[in-house]
KEDOTOR-675980 format. One line per 10 residues: number of its first residue (from 0); for each residue x, y negated, z of N, C-alpha, C. Coordinates in steps of 0.2 Angstrom, whole numbers, plus 5000, padded with zeros to 4 digits. Example, Ala and Ser with C-alpha at 12.3 -4.5 7.8 and 13.67 -1.06 7.14 Angstrom:
BEGIN
0> 5066/5028/5039/5062/5022/5039/5066/5016/5039  5064/5011/5035/5068/5005/5036/5064/5000/5039
END
This chain:
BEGIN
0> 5004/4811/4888/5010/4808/4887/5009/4801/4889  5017/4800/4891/5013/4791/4893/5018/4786/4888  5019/4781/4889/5022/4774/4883/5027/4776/4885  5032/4776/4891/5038/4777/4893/5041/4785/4888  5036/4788/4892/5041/4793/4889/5044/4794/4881  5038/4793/4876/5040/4792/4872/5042/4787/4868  5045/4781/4872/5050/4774/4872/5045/4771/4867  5039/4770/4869/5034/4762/4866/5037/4757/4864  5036/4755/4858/5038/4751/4860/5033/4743/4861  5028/4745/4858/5020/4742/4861/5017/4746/4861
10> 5012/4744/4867/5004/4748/4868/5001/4744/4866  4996/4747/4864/4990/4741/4863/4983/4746/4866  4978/4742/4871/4971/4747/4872/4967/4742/4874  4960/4746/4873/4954/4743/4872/4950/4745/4879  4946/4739/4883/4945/4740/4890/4948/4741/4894  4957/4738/4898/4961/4739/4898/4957/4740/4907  4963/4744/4911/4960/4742/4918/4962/4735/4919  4960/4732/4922/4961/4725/4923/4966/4720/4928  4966/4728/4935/4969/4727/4941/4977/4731/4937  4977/4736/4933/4985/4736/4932/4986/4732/4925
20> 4982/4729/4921/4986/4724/4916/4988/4718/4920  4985/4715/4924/4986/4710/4928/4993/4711/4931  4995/4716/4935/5002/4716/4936/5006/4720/4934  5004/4721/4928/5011/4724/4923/5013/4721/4916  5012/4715/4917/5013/4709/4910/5009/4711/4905  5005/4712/4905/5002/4713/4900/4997/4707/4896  4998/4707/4889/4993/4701/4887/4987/4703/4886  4982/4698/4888/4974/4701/4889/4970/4695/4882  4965/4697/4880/4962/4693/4876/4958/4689/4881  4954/4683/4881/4952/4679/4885/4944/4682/4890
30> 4942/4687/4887/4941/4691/4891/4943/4699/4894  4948/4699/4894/4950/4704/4899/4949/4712/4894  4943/4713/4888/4945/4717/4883/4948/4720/4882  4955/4716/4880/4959/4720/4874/4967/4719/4877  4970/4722/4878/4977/4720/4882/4981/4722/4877  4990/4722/4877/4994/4722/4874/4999/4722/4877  5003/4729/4878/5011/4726/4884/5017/4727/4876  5023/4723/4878/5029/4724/4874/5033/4728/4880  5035/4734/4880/5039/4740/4882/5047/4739/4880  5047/4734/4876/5052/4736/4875/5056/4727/4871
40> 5063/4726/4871/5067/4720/4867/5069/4724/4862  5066/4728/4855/5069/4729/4852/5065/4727/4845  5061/4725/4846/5057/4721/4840/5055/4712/4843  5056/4708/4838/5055/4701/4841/5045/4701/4836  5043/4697/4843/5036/4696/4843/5035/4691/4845  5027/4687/4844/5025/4681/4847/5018/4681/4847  5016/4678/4852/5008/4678/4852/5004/4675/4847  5000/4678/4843/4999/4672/4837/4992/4667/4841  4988/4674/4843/4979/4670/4844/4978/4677/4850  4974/4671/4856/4970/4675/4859/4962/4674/4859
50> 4958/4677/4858/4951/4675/4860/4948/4679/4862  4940/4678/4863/4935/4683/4865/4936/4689/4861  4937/4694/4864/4939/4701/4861/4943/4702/4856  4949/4698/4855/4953/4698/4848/4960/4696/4851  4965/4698/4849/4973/4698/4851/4973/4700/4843  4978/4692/4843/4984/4694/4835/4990/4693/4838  4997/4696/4834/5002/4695/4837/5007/4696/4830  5013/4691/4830/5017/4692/4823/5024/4695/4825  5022/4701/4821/5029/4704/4822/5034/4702/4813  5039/4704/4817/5045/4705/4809/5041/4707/4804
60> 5039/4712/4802/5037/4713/4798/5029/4714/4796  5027/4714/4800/5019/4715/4802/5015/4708/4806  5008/4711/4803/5005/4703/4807/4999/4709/4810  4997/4709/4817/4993/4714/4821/4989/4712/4823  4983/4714/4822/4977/4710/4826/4972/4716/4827  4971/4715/4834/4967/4720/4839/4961/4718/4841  4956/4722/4843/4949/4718/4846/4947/4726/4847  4941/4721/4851/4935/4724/4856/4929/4721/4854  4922/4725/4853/4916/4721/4854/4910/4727/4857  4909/4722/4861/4904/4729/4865/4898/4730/4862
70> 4894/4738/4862/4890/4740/4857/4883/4738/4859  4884/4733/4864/4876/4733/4869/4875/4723/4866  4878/4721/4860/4880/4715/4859/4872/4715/4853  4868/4709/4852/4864/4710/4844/4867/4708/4838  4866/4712/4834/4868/4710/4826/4870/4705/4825  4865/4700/4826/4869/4692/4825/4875/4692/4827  4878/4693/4834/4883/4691/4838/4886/4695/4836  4886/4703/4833/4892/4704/4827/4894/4704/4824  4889/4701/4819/4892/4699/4813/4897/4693/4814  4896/4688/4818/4898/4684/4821/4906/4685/4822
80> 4908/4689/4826/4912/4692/4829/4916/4695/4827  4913/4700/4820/4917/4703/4814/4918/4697/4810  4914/4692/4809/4918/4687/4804/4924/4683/4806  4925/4681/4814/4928/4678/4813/4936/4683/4814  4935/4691/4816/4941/4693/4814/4941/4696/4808  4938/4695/4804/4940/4695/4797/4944/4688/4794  4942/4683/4798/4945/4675/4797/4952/4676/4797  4953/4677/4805/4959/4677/4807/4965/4685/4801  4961/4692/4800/4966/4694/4797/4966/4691/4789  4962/4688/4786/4963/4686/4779/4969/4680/4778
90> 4969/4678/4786/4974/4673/4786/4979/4673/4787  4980/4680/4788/4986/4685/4790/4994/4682/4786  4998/4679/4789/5006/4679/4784/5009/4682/4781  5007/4687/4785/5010/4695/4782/5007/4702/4782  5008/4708/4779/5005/4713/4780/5002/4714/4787  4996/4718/4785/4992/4718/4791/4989/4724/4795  4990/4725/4800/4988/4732/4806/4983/4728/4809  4978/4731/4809/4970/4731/4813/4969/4736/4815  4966/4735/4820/4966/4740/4825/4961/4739/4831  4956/4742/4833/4953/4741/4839/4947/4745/4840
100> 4943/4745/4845/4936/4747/4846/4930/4742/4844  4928/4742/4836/4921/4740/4835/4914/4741/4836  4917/4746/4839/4908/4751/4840/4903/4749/4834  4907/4750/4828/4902/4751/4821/4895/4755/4823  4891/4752/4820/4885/4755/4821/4882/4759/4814  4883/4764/4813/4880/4765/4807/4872/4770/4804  4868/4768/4800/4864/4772/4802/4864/4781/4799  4869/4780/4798/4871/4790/4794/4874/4792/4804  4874/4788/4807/4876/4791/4816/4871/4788/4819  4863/4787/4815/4859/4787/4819/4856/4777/4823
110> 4859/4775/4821/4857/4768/4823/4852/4765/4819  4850/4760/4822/4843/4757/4817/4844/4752/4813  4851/4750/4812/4856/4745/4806/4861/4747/4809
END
């Protein structure tokens, strides 16, 4: 099924193809990650933050922050990474939807941390 049919009214996805969000309005975070389209004028939104793997956006009632971190990254750089989008939703104005691919590692699925 795709966003249309079922009258989206945002998408949001992680790894986006890069040659259709480029020509289909889509907001990208500043590396290319995480994109975002508005489908629709019936909800008022605004771009809060974009960064390396991390898109916030504030809506009417909600505050949305989305990300990406790829799993081939080391510990440091995640922790890193999860901090600083823990920064930005603790700062949240308003209730909050998180949402994204953190390629959590954990060792009950076999990783070494």
């Amino acid at each position: 099924m795709i966003a249309t049919e079922i009258e989206a009214d945002l998408v949001i996805t992680t790894e986006p193809n890069r040659n259709v969000a480029a020509r289909h309005d889509w907001i990208e975070d500043t590396k290319g990650d995480v994109a975002i389209k508005n489908c629709s004028n019936r909800h008022a939104w605004q771009l809060h933050r974009r960064d390396e793997g991390i898109l916030s956006i504030i809506l009417t009632e909600f505050f949305l922050v989305t990300g990406y971190v790829s799993p081939n990254i080391d510990l440091e750089d995640y922790e890193t990474y999860i901090g600083k989008l823990m920064s930005i939703t603790m700062q949240a104005p308003k209730r909050v939807i998180l949402m994204g691919d953190f390629n959590c590692k954990a060792i009950i699925a076999g990783s070494d941390y």
